[in-house]
C-alpha positions in Angstrom: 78.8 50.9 0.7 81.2 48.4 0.0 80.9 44.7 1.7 84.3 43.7 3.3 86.0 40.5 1.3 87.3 39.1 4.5 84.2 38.8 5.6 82.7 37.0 2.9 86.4 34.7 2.6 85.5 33.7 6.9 82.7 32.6 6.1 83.4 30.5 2.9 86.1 28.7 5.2 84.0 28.1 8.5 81.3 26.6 5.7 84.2 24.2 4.5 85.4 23.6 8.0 81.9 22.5 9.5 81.2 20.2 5.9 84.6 19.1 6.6 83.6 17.6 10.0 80.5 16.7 8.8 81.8 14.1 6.6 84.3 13.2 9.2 81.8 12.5 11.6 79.4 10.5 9.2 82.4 8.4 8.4 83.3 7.8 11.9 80.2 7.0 12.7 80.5 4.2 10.2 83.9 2.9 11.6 82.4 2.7 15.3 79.3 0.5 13.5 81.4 -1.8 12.0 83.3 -2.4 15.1 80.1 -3.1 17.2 78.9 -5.3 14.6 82.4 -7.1 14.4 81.8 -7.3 18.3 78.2 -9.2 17.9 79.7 -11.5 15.5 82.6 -12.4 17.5 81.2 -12.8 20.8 78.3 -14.9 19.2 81.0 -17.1 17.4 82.5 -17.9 20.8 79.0 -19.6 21.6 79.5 -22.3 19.3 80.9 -25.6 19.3 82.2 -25.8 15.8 83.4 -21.5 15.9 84.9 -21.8 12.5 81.4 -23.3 10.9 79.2 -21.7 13.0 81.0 -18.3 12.1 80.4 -19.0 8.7 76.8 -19.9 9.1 76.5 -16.7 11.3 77.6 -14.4 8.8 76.0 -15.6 6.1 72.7 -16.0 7.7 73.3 -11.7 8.6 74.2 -10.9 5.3 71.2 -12.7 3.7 69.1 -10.9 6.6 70.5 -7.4 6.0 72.2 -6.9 2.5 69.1 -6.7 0.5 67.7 -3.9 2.9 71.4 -2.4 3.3 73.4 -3.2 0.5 77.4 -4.2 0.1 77.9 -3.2 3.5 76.7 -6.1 4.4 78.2 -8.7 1.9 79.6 -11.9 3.6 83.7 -10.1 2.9 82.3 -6.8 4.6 80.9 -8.7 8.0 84.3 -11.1 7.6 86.4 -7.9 7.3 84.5 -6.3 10.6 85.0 -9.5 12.5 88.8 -8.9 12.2 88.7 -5.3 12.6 86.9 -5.8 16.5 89.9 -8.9 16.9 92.6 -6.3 15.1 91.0 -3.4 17.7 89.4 -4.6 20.8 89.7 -1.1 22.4 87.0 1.1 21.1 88.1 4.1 22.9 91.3 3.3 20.9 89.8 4.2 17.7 90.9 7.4 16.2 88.5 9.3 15.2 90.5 11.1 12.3 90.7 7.8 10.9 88.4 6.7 8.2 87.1 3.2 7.1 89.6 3.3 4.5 92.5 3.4 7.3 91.3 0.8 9.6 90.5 -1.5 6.3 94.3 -1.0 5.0 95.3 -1.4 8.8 93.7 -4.7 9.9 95.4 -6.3 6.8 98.3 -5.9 8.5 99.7 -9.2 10.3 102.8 -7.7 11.8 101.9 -5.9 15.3 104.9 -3.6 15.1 104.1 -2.7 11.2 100.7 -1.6 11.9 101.5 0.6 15.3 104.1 2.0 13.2 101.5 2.9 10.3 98.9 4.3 12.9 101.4 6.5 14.8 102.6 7.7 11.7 99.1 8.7 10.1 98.2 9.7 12.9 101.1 12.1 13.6 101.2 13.4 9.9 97.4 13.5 9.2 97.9 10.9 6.2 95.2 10.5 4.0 93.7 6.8 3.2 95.6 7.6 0.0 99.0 8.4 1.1 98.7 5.3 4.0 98.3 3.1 1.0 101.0 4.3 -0.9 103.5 4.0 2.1 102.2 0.7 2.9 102.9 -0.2 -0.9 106.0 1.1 -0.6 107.2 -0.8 2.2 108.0 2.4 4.3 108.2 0.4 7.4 110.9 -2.3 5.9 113.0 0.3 4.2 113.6 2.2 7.3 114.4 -0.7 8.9 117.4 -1.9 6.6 119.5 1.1 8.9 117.4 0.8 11.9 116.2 -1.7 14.7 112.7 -2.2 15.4 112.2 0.2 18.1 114.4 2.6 17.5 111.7 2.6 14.1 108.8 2.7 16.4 109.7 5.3 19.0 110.2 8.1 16.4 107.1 7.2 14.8 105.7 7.6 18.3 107.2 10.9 19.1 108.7 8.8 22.1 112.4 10.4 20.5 113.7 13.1 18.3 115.6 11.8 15.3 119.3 12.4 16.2 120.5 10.5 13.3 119.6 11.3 9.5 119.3 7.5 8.5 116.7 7.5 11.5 114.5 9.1 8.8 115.9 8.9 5.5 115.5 6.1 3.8 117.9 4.3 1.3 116.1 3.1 -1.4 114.2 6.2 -2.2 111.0 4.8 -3.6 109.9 7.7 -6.6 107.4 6.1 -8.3 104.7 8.8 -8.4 107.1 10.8 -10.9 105.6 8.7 -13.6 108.8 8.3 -15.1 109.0 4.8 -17.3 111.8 2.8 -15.2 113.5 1.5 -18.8 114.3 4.7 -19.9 117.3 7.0 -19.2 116.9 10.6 -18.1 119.0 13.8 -17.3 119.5 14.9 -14.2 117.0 17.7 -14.7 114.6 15.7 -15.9 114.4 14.0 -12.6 114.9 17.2 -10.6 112.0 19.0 -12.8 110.1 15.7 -12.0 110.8 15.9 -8.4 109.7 19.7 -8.0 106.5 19.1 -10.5 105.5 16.2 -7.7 107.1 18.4 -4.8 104.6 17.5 -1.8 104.5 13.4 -3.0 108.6 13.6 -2.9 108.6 15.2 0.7 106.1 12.8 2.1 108.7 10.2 0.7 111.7 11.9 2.4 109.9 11.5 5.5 108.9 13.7 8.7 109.7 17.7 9.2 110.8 18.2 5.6 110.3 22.1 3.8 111.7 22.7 0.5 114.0 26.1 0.3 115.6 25.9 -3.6 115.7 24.4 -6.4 119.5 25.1 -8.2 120.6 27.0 -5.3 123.5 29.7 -6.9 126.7 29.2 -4.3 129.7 31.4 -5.4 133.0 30.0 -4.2 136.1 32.2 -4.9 134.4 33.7 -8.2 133.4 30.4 -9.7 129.6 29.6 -10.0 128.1 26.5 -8.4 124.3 24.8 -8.7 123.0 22.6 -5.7 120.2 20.5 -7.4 117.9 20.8 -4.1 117.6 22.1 -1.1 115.7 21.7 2.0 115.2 21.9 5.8 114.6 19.7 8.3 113.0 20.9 11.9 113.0 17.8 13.6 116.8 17.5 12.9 117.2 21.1 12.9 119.2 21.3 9.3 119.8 22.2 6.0 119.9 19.0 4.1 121.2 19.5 0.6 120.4 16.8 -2.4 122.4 16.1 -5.2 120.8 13.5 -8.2 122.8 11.5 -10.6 121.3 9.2 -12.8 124.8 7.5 -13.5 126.4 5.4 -11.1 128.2 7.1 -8.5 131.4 8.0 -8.5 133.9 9.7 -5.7 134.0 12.8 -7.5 130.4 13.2 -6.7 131.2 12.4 -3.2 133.5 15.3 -3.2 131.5 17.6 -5.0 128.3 17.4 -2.4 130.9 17.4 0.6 132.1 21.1 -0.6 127.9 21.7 -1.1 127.8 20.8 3.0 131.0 22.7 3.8 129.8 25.7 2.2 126.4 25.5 4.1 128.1 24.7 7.3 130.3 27.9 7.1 127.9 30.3 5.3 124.5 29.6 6.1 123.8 27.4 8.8 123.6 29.4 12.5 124.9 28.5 15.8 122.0 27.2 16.7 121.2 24.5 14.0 123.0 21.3 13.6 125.6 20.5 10.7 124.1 20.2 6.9 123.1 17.0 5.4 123.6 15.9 2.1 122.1 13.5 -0.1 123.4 11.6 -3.4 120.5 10.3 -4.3 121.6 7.8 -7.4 120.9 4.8 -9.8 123.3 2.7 -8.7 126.5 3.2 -5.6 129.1 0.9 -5.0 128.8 0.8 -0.7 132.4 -0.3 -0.6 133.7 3.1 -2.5 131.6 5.3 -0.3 132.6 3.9 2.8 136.0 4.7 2.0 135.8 7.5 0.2 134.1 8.9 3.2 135.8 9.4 6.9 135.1 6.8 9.4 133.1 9.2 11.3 131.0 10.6 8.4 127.3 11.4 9.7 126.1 14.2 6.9 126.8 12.1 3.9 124.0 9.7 3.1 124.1 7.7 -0.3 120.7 6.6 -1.4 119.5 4.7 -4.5 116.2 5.5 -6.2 113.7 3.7 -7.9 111.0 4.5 -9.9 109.0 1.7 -9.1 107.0 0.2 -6.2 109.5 -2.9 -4.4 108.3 -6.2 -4.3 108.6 -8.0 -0.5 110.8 -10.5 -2.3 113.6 -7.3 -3.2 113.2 -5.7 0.0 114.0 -9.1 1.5 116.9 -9.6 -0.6 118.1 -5.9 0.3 118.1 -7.1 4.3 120.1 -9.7 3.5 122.6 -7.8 1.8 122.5 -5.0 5.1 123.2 -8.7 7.3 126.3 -9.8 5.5 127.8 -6.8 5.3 127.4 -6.9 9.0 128.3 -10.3 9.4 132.0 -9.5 7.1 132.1 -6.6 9.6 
């Protein structure tokens, strides 16, 4: 007799699945615990006269009570940081329970109201790890996407409140690609950065944003016998499109612009069905001149998107300077 593989391969993943909540459940366990002991600490507070040295004396009395029993978890910065948490999240049926400790602790150090609802609808909607929320946070998702958007039209994707009708809803311009590893002083080929991209494939579409799927790498496109190579394709679901990329790590020119126009014509005209929405495309480059796109580009351009790369985390103070820029060009508008 010979025992059936699938059998033995169910059971290996309902074992993983049921570990899986497991841990889940311990650590949500956790999260609810430091919120009720946030919830103590607060509410006691209010009792005193002085609340910002009684507060102090409070948690410091319960850490000397409990940490030698208990350990860091109760250090004077872990009550401190529960005491905000309960203030951050007063709602304990608003706790989601897919979120670890890790999320709420990245989460309650965010002051902005807005920049943290964004954060928790979008790990919430996309099932980020405490890793990747980090790294967006780091990145300054929220601020980038808002250099071509408005506050709530930000928020009510993230929500699910409204499809993405507009590429730039979701596309964002700088491209942040620091998890290629790629040292920012030094110059590379554009296959260097394309074999980067597709070596880190899953941390590039979780840059690129919601309802990504990769379909090629140096797609083959024959136009009237001559050979052509689109750097990267992929699909988008939510805007129901091909959305085709094109990388130069020279500074833009208009020649580009007209190569990765043909790349959308083609796609338009031979692959994309009646049902789907025109192709996209994406320059994605070191440097662009905004005033040569613009009018090298129609007035009523919506599938060509310029975006500039780096391969390093922004600082608040560049992102700050980049909104600036995006007002004056409004304001000369």
């Amino acid at each position: 007799m010979h025992l059936n593989k699938n059998i033995l391969s169910q059971i290996q993943s309902i074992i993983a699945n049921a570990q899986q909540k497991a841990i889940r459940s311990v650590d949500f366990e956790r999260v609810l615990m430091y919120w009720h002991i946030g919830k103590v600490i607060v509410e006691e507070e209010q009792q005193g006269e002085d609340r910002a040295t009684y507060g102090t004396f409070l948690i410091k009395s319960i850490s000397d009570t409990f940490q030698p029993q208990f350990g860091t978890g109760f250090s004077v910065r872990q009550l401190e940081m529960n005491r905000q948490f309960y203030r951050t999240f007063p709602i304990t049926n608003a706790l989601r329970s897919q979120f670890s400790w890790t999320h709420y602790r990245l989460l309650i150090r965010i002051d902005n109201q807005d920049k943290r609802e964004f954060y928790i609808a979008e790990a919430e909607k996309n099932n980020w790890t405490a890793r990747q929320l980090e790294r967006q946070i780091n990145s300054q998702l929220f601020e980038r996407l808002l250099l071509s958007n408005d506050v709530q039209a930000v928020l009510a994707v993230a929500r699910n409140e409204k499809q993405p009708t507009d590429a730039k809803e979701i596309i964002k311009d700088p491209m942040v690609l620091e998890f290629l590893g790629l040292k920012r002083e030094a110059s590379y080929y554009e296959k260097d950065l394309e074999t980067a991209i597709i070596t880190h494939l899953q941390d590039f579409i979780l840059e690129l944003g919601n309802g990504f799927a990769f379909v090629a790498r140096q797609k083959r496109i024959h136009i009237d016998g001559d050979e052509y190579f689109v750097d990267l394709v992929f699909y988008n679901r939510l805007l129901q499109c091909f959305i085709v990329i094109e990388i130069k790590t020279q500074k833009l020119t208009h020649q580009d612009l007209g190569q990765l126009q043909m790349y959308v014509n083609y796609y338009d005209r031979y692959e994309k069905q009646e049902f789907e929405n025109p192709t996209i495309g994406i320059l994605l480059c070191t440097d662009k001149n905004d005033a040569m796109v613009k009018i090298s580009l129609p007035e009523s351009n919506k599938t060509i998107i310029t975006s500039k790369y780096q391969l390093y985390l922004p600082t608040e103070q560049q992102l700050l300077e980049e909104v600036k820029k995006e007002i004056e060009k409004l304001d000369n508008i």
